[in-house]
N, C-alpha and C positions, 0 to 999 in steps of 0.2 A: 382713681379707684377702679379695679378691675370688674369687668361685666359680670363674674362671679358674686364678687363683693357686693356687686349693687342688686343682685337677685336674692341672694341671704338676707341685706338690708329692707328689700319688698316684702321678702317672707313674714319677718320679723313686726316689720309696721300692719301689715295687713294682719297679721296673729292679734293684734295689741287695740288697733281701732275697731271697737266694738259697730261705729258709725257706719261702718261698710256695707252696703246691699250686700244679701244673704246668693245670689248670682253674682259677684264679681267672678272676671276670669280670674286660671290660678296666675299670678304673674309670674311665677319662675317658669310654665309654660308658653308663657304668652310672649314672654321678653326675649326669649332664646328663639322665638319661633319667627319673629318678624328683624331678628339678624339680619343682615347683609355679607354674604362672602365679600362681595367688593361695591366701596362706597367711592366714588369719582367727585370730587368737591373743588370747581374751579380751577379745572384744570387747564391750560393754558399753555403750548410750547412755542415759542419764538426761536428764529435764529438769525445769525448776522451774515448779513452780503452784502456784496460792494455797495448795493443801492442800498443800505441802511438795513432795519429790522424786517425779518419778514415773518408774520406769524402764522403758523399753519396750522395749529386749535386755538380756543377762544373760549375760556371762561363754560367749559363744558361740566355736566351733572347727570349723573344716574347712580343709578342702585342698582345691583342684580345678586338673589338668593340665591342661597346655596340650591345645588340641583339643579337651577334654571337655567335654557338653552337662551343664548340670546345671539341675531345675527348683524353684526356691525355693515352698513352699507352705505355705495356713497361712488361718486362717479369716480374717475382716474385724477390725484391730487385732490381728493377733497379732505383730506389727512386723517382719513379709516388705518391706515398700517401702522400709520404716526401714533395713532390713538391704541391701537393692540400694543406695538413694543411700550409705550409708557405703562398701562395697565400688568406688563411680564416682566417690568422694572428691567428691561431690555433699553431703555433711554430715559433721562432725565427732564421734568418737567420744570420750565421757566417757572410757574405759576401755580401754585392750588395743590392739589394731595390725592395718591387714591390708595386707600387702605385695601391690601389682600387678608381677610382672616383675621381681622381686626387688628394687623400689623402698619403702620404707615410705612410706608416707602420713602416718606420723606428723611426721613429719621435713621435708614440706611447707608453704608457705604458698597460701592460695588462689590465689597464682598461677601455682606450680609444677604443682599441681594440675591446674589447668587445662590447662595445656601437656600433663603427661601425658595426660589425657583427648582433646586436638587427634592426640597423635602415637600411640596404642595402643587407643584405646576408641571403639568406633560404637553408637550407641544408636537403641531403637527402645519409641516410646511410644503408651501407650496412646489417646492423644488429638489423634496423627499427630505434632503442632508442625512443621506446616509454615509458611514464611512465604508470606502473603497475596498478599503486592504482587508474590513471583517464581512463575516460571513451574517447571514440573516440572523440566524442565531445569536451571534455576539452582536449585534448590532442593537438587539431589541434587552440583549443584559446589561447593556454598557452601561445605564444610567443606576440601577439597582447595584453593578459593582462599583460603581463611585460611592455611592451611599455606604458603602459596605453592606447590603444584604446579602448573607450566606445563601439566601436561597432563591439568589437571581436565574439561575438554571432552569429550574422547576418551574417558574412563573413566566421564562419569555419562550418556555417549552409548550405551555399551556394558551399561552396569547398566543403564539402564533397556527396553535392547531385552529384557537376560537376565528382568526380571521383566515384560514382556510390555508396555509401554508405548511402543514406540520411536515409535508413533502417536498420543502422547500429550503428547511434549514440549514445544509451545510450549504446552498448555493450563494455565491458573491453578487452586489447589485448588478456587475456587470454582466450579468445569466441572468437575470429577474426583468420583468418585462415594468413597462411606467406602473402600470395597475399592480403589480405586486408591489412595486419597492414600496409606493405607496402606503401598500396593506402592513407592509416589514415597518413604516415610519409610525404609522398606528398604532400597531403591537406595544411599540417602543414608547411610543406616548402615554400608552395607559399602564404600564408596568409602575410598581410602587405605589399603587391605588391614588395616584395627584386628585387633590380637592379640585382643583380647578386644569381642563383644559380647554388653549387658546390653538387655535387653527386659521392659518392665513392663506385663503382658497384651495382648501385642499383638492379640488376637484379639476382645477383651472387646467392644469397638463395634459388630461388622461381624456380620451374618446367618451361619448357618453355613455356608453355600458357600463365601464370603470370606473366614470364617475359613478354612475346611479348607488355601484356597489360599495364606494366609498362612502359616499354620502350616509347610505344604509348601516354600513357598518360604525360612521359617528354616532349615531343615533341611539343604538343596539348597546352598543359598551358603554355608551354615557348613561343609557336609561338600566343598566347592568347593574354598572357601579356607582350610580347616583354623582355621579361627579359634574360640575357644574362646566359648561359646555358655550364658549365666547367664540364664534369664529367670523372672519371678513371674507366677505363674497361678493360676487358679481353676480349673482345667480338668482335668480328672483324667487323659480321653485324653490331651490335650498333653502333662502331665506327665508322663507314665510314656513318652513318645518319646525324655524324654531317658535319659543312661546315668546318672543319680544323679539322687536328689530327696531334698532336706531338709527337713524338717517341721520348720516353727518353729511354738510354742502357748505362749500367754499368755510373749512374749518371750524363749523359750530354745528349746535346738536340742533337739529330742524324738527324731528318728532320724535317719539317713540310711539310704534304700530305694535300693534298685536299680531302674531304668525297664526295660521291655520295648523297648528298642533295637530290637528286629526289628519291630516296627507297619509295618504296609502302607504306611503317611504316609513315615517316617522310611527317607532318601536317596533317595528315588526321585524321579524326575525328571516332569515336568507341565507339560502345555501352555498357558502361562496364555493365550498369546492366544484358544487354543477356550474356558476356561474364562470369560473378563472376563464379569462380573454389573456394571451396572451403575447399583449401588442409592445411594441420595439418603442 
């Protein structure tokens, strides 16, 4: 039965059972509200080497709401990137399931996969992945003309002014300094309004002015477009900007902390054009 169905079916019983406290919540509000964009359910990745299995998650579990920032962390190998590509159905998991938008993953093939990822997911990497040959411009359309939106133009024209580059568009990555191309992988990641983006150290490359202004600039278009905001870091400030952090260690989930939401950084707005550093 679809989540639709089962909120019409609430409606309905709660209309009919007179028995009801005259205060219950409405539950077609209440039921949609404590949703989950992504439910993680024993999750588990193994894989095979000479010396036998080697498993690098372990029966992992969370939840995280739509809108909500959360920052995945965890020392070098403690399998935080392992855990982002299964969550972007970017890799396959030995064990368990993690629903994006109430779709399982399980239940895809690489190519469904990908689809989802075209129509709900914008990504931003640590090592830009811009393509060479296109210009900042086309680089931040590419994804909305794979979609076929006609009006990929207009919106990686508007993202790129919002992250401070609209003076920067016909230039190649190879003219863009790390802190821009960055800013151009940004752009590019929030074009098509994606429910969910994942970010794997976006900060890690870039001097810490660049970062600062990355970092700021996550924050700002996530807290913009309401889009829910998963990223892996080293970073401890970063970390703690968002509203949950999960510590993975030697591939299982050790806690979930709560971040310092209120950081100076976190939602406030920043002039990137006074700020452009424009380091090699």
């Amino acid at each position: 039965m679809s989540v639709l169905s089962q909120v019409k079916d609430a409606q309905v019983k709660d209309q009919s059972n007179t028995s009801l406290d005259s205060h219950s919540v409405n539950p077609t509000g209440d039921l949609l509200e404590t949703l989950n964009i992504i439910q993680v359910s024993g999750l588990t990745k193994s894989v095979n080497t000479l010396e036998g299995s080697l498993t690098i998650l372990s029966d992992i579990n969370f939840s995280v709401k739509s809108g909500e920032s959360v920052a995945i962390v965890g020392a070098s190998g403690s399998g935080k990137s392992t855990l982002l590509s299964l969550l972007a159905g970017l890799d396959v998991a030995s064990q368990g399931d993690v629903q994006l938008d109430g779709q399982a993953l399980s239940t895809l093939d690489e190519e469904d996969r990908a689809q989802l990822r075209a129509e709900k997911i914008g990504f931003v990497f640590q090592s830009f992945m811009l393509v060479q040959s296109l210009t900042a411009l086309e680089n931040v359309m590419l994804p909305a003309e794979l979609a076929g939106d006609h009006d990929a133009r207009a919106q990686a024209i508007t993202l790129l002014d919002k992250v401070g580059l609209s003076h920067r568009i016909e230039h190649y990555p190879s003219q863009l300094s790390g802190g821009e191309q960055q800013r151009v992988a940004i752009a590019r990641a929030f074009i098509g309004s994606p429910k969910i983006l994942f970010a794997d150290e976006p900060s890690a490359n870039l001097d810490s002015k660049n970062g600062h202004l990355i970092e700021t600039l996550l924050f700002d278009l996530n807290k913009q477009n309401g889009t829910t905001l998963v990223l892996v870091t080293h970073d401890e400030h970063l970390a703690k900007q968002c509203q949950r952090i999960i510590h993975i260690e030697g591939g299982q989930l050790e806690k979930i902390s709560v971040g310092e939401t209120t950081s100076e950084n976190t939602g406030k707005n920043v002039n990137v054009k006074e700020e452009t550093s424009h380091v090699g």
